[in-house]
N, C-alpha and C positions, 0 to 999 in steps of 0.2 A: 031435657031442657038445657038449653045454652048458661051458661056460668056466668054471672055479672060482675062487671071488671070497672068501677070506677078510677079514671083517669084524671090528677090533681095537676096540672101544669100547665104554666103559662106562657110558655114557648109554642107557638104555633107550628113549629118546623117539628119540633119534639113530638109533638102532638100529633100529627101527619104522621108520622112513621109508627109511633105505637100501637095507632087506632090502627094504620094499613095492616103491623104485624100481628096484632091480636085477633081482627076479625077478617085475618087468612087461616086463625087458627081455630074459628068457627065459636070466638068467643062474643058477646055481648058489651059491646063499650058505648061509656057514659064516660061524657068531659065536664069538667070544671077549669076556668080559668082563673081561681085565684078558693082562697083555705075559705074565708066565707060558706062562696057557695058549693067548694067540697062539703063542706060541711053538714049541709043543707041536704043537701044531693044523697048521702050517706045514708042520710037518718030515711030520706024517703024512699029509696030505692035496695036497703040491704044490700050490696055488693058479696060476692060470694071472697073480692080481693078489691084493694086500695094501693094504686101504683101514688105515690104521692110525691113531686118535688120539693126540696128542701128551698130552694131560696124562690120562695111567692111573692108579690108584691103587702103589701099590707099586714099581714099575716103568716110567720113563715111556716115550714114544715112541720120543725119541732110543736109546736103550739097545735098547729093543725092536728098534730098527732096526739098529744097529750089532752086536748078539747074530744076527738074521737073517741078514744080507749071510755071520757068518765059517762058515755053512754051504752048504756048496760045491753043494748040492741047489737052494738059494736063491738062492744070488748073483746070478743073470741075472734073478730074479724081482722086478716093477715095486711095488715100494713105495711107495703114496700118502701123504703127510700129510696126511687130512683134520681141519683143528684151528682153532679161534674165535683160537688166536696171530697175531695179523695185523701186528705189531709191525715196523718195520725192522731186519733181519736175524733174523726167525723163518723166512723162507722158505728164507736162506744157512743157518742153523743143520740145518735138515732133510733139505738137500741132501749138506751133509757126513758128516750120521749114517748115510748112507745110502739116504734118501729118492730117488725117483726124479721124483717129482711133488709138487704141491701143490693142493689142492684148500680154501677158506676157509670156513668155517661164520657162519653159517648155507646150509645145503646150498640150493641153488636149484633145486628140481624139474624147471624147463622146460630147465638147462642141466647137470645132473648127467650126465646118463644118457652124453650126447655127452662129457665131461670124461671117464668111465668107458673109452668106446672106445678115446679118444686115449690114453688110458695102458695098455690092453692093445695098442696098436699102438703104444707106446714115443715118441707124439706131445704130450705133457702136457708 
């Protein structure tokens, strides 16, 4: 059974290239365009992994993430922050909200795919 990979972001260019890379790598992907209906999306689908951007319109990542973890369906579920915040203490920020991993944008094609693994094997 393919791995289910819910995708949080609302950059449509962003979105094009993850969804291309993930399901070259024979992964199952679901989009959301904004923490809402991540949100939403999560609870109905169990993703096996949660790529989530930090700056959403409405709703940002952090919140996104810390809304995710207090459902007990989720909570064991790998949360990535893929986000251009490359700041000292954006990575601490993510960790705490819940994030499980960190992933920096601009996505790097030749090393994404393997970044992907390691955090469905809880290695990120």
């Amino acid at each position: 059974m393919k791995k289910k990979i819910l995708v949080i972001e609302d950059n449509q260019q962003n979105l094009y290239l993850i969804r291309y890379l993930l399901e070259d790598c024979g992964y199952e992907v679901f989009e959301a365009m904004d923490g809402k209906e991540g949100i939403e999306m999560a609870a109905s689908i169990s993703p096996d992994l949660i790529l989530l951007d930090i700056q959403l319109p409405t709703m940002d990542g952090y919140a996104v993430a810390r809304t995710l973890r207090q459902n007990n369906k989720l909570a064991k579920t790998p949360i990535v922050a893929v986000t251009s915040y490359a700041m000292s203490g954006d990575r601490e920020k993510a960790l705490e909200a819940g994030c499980s991993g960190y992933i920096e944008k601009p996505i790097d094609p030749d090393t994404f795919p393997t970044q992907v693994e390691k955090a469905l094997s809880g290695k990120l």
